[in-house]
N, C-alpha and C positions, 0 to 999 in steps of 0.2 A: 504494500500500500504506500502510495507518494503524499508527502505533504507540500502543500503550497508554500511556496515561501514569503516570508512576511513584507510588507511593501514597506513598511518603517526601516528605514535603515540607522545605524550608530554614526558614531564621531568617523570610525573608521572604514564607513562605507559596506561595511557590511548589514545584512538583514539582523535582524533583533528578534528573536526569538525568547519565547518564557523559558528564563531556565529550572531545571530538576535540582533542588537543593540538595547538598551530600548531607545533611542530615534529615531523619524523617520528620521530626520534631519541628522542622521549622517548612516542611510542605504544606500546599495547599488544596490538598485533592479532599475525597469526601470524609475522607475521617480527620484529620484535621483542621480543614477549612473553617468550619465553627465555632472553634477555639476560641475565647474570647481572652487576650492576653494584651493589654493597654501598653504603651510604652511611658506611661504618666509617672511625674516623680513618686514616691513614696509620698512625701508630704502634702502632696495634691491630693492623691488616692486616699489616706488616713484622712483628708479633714473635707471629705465627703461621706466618709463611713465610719469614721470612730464612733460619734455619739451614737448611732443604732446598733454597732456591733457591743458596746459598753451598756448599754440598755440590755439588750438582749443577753447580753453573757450576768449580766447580775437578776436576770429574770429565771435564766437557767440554775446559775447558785440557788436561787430561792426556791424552786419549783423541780428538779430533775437532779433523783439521787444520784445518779453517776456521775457528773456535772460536778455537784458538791461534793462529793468524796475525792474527786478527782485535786478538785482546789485547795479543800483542808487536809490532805495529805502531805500534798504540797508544803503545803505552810507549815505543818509538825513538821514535816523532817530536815526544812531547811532551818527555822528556828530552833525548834524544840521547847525545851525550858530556859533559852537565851544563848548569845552568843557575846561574849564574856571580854572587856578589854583587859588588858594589865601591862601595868608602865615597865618601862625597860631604861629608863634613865641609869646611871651611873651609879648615881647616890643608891644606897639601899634604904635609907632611913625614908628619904623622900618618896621613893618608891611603894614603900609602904604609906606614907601619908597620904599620896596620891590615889593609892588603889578602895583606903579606908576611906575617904571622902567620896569618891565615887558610889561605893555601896551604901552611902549612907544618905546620897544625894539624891538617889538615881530613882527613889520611886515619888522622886515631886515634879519626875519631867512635863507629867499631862496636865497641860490648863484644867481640864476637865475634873483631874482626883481619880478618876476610874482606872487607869495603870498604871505599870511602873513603864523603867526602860523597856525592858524585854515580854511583855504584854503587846506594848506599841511597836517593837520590832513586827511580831504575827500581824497586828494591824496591817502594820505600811506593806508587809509581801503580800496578805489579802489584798489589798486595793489595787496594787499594779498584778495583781496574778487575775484578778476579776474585772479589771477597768482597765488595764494595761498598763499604767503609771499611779501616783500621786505626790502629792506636795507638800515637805514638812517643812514650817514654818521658825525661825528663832525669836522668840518675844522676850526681847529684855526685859529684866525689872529692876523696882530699885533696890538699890544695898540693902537700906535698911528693910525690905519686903520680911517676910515669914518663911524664906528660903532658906537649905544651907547653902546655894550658890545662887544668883540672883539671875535665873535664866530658865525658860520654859521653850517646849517645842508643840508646836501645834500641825498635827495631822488633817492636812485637807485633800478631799477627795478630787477626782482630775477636773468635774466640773468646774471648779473655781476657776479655772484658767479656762476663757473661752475659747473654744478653734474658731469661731466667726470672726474675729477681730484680726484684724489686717491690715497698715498704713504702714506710709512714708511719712518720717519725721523730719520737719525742717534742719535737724542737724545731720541728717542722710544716714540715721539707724533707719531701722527695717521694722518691723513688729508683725511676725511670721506664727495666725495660730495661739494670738496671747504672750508670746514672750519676745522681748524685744532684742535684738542684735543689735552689737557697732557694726561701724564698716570693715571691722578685720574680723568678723563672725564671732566674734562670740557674747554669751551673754552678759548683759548687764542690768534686766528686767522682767520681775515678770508682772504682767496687769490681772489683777484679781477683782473677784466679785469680794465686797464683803461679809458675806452670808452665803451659804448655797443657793443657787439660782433656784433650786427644785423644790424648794421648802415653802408650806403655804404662808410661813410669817416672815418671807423676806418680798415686803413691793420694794428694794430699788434694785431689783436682777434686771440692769439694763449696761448698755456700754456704755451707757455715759459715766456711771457710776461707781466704773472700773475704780482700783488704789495701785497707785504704783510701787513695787518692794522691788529694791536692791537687790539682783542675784545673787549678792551674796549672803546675805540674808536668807537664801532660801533654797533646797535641796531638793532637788527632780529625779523619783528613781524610776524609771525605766528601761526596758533590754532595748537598744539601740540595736537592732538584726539588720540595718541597714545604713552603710555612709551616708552624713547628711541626716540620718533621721532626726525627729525634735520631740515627737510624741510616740507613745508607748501602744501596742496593740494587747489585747488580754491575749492571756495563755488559752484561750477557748475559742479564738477566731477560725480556727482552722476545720472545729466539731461541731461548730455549732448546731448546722446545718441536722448532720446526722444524728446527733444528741436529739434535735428536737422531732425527727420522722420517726428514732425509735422511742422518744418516749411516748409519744402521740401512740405508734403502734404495739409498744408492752400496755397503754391504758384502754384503748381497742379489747383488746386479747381478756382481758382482765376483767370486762365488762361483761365480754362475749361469755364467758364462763360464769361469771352470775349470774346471768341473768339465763342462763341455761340450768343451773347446779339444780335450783328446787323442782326439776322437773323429772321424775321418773321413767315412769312409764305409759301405757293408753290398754286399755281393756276393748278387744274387739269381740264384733260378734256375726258369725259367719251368714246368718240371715237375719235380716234384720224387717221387722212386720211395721204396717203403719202405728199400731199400738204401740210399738216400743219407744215411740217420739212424746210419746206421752209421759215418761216417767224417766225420772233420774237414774242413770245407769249405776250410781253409787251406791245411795240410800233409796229407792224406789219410791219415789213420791212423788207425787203428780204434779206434772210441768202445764203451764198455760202459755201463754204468747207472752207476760213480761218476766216467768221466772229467768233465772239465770241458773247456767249447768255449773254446776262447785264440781273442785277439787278432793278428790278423796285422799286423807292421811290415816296413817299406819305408825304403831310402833313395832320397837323390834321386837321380831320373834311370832309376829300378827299370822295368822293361817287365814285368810281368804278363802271363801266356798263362791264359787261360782257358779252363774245359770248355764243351762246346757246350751254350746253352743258358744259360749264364751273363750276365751282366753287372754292373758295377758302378754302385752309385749312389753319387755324391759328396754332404753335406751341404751343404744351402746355407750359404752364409757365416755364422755369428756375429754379424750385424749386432746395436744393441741396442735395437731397434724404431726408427720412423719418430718424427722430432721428437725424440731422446731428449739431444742436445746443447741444444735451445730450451726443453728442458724443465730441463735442468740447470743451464741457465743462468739462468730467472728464479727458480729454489727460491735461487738462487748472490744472486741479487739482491735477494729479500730477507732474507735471514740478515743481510746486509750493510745493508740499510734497519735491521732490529731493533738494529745495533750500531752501526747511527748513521754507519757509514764508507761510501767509495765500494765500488761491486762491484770496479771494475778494481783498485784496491788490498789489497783482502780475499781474492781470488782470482789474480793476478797474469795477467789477463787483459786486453790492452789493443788485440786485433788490429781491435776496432771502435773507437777512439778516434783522432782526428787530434791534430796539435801543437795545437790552439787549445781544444780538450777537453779536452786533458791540462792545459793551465796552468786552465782552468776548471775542473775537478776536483779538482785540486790546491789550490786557495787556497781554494774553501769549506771543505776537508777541515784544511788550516792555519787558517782562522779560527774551527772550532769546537774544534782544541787550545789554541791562543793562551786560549779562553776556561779551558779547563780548566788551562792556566798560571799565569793570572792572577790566576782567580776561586777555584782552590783551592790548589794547588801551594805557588805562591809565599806568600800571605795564611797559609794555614792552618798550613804546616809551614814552610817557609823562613825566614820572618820571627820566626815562634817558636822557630825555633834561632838563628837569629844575633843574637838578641836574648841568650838565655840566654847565647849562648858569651861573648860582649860583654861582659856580666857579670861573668863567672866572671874571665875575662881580667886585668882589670881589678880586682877585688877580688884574686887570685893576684900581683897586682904584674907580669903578663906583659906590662903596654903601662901606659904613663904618660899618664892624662887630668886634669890639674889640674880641680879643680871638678866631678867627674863627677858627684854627686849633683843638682846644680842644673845641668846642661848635658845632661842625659841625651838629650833632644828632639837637641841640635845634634850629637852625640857618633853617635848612632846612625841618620845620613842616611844613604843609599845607595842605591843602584839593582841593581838588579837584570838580569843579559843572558843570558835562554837560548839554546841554538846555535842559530844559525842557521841558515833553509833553503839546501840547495844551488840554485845556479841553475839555471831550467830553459831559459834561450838565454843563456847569461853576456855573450856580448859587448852586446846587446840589453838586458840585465836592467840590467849597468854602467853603460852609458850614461844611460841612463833615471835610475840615482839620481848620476851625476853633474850632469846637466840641473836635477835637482829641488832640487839641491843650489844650483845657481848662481843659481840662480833663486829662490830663499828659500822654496820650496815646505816644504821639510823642514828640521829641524836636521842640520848634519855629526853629530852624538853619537850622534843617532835614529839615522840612516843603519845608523852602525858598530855600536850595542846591539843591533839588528835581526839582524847576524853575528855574535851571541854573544862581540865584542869589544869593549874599554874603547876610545872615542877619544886619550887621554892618553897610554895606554901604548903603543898604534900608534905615534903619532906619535916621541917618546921614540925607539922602537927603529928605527923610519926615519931616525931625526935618528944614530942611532950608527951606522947601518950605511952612512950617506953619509958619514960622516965616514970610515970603515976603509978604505970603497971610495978616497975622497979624488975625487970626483966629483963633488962639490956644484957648481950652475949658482950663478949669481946669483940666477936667481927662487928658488929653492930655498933657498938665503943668508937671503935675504931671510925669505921663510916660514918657518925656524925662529927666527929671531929675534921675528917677529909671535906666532909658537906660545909663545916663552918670555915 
């Protein structure tokens, strides 16, 4: 067969033909022709669809068990019971002063009274794991306030920062989405409502009404999955969709079976005479034009005597079709692909899984929160609060740091210990980091920060509690003295 050749011709005189692209992914024939795939920036695409993908992902939290388990799973195992700072300054005494003040300060962070630090840690990774971001705020106070450090952080959900708000400022920043740029990109504001928009006793939710905060003033955590991104998508964008066809079709199903369950059986009868329209096939009593035919019950153990001519047919079982568990189970599997976590942990499903599964699922599932620890948690909010409180502390006269303006760098080391995973064969998991240990594989410090505890302070409370006991060995003698 001859094809015509094309009358358009190129720069180079040649006919112009549609080319076959060497990937299939990027052809146009019938299977992917339909493809709808925009070349739109991110930040174009997100502030046409965040606010309904954020609506609907917190409509899902509220309403679709999978959804929410998926979320606050999330949040236990990236939190826990807290993720733990501790100073590393030089000084030891200070070090101590610093870490004492901290525990002692740390549960007046919420305007509100309702948490401590580590309460609002859960908060802020709900908000961006459900809404895709949020905004914590620093509100100074004054010295004299009823604090020990004169400094509070207030948690606002992403609404506050509007994505409709959009200008050029006569000093040629930018305001992209609610938060304003210089002209060397980066932040220096963000414009807030002052109440939630969405609340029935805030009337000024409008732009004019906006406040403007100092970037620095105020900490944006969001996963940033793309250059240039400004605002955060929820961990649920990707499910939504399915989450909500199969919950719609597990509430189907579920209907479908009640409203089947109280139904037994039907009593036939192989000839049936005009007289027998006359009378209740149950109880035998005389039907007219507005009786109605009732339902016959039975308890158990009932012996039924039938007229001749009769029979009963029982329903067959209720089953809820053939495959309907393998089919629940891979819709289960990927809602749980979409949200990034295992099925067996999103569904609490583990009767196909062995012990060697289980610690194989478990530690990819630990090393893509470890990222989200690391790479947002701690960096983005953590570190900007304990920076600020640091500060305040300090200026308030609540900790004494000679030279703190020219020491800031060495004043403000520390580390950082989120909780620790439980063991999944403890005697097994022990050994292995005593091994690792003796053997210089690891740091003893690593080991112990890995258990969301300080090494110093272990030791410390070992070293007094052999002393009470009055039990100390020699080698033990010995080791706290190497420890001091």
């Amino acid at each position: 067969m001859s094809y015509r050749k094309s009358v358009i011709v190129g720069l180079n005189g040649q006919p112009l033909m549609m080319g076959n692209s060497a990937y299939q992914g990027a052809s146009y024939g019938r299977r992917m022709g339909g493809v709808y795939a925009p070349g739109t920036g991110i930040n174009t695409l997100l502030n046409y669809a965040l606010s309904t993908l954020r609506n609907r992902s917190r409509a899902g939290h509220r309403n679709m068990p999978l959804l929410r388990s998926g979320i606050e799973k999330k949040v236990t195992n990236e939190i826990g019971i807290g993720i733990t700072p501790r100073a590393k300054c030089a000084d030891q005494e200070l070090r101590k002063a610093i870490n004492k003040l901290w525990d002692e300060s740390c549960f007046q962070f919420d305007p509100e009274g309702n948490l401590d630090v580590y309460g609002m840690q859960a908060q802020i990774s709900r908000a961006r794991r459900l809404s895709g971001e949020c905004f914590i705020r620093a509100r100074y106070r004054s010295a004299n306030s009823n604090l020990l450090v004169p400094i509070q952080f207030q948690v606002l959900e992403a609404d506050f920062v509007p994505l409709e708000y959009n200008d050029t400022l006569g000093n040629g920043n930018r305001i992209i989405a609610g938060i304003e740029f210089n002209r060397s990109g980066q932040r220096v504001a963000y414009h807030m409502y002052r109440e939630h928009p969405g609340e029935m006793y805030n009337y000024q939710a409008s732009l004019a009404n906006l406040v403007r905060v100092p970037a620095s003033e105020v900490a944006h955590h969001f996963n940033p999955l793309h250059p240039g991104q400004i605002r955060g998508e929820p961990d649920s964008a990707a499910s939504l969709v399915k989450a909500q066809t199969f919950d719609s079709y597990d509430d189907a199903e579920l209907v479908r079976k009640q409203t089947r369950a109280p139904y037994t059986g039907a009593i036939y009868r192989e000839n049936i005479s005009e007289e027998d329209y006359l009378f209740d096939p149950i109880t035998g009593e005389p039907l007219d034009d507005n009786s109605v035919m009732k339902a016959g019950q039975v308890e158990a153990g009932t012996m039924l005597e039938l007229l001749p001519g009769e029979r009963i047919d029982l329903f067959k079982g209720d089953d809820t079709g053939q495959g309907y568990g393998d089919f629940m189970r891979w819709q289960s599997l990927m809602q749980a692909a979409g949200m990034d976590m295992p099925y067996e942990l999103l569904t609490g499903d583990w009767e196909k899984v062995n012990d060697r599964l289980v610690r194989a699922v478990l530690n990819e599932f630990r090393r893509r929160i470890q990222m989200d620890q690391w790479h947002l948690m701690i960096p983005q909010v953590m570190r900007w609060m304990r920076w600020h409180w640091l500060n305040r502390a300090v200026l308030a006269g609540r900790i004494n740091m000679p030279g703190y303006a020219t020491k800031m760098n060495e004043y403000h080391q520390h580390t950082w210990c989120p909780h620790g995973w439980p063991y999944i064969n403890p005697n097994i998991d022990v050994e292995a980091k005593i091994n690792a240990i003796d053997a210089d594989l690891v740091a003893h410090e690593d080991v112990v920060a890995e258990s969301g505890d300080d090494l110093t302070d272990i030791q410390e409370r070992n070293k007094v509690a052999r002393n009470n006991r009055g039990d100390r060995s020699q080698q033990q003698r010995q080791k706290d003295n190497n420890d001091e």
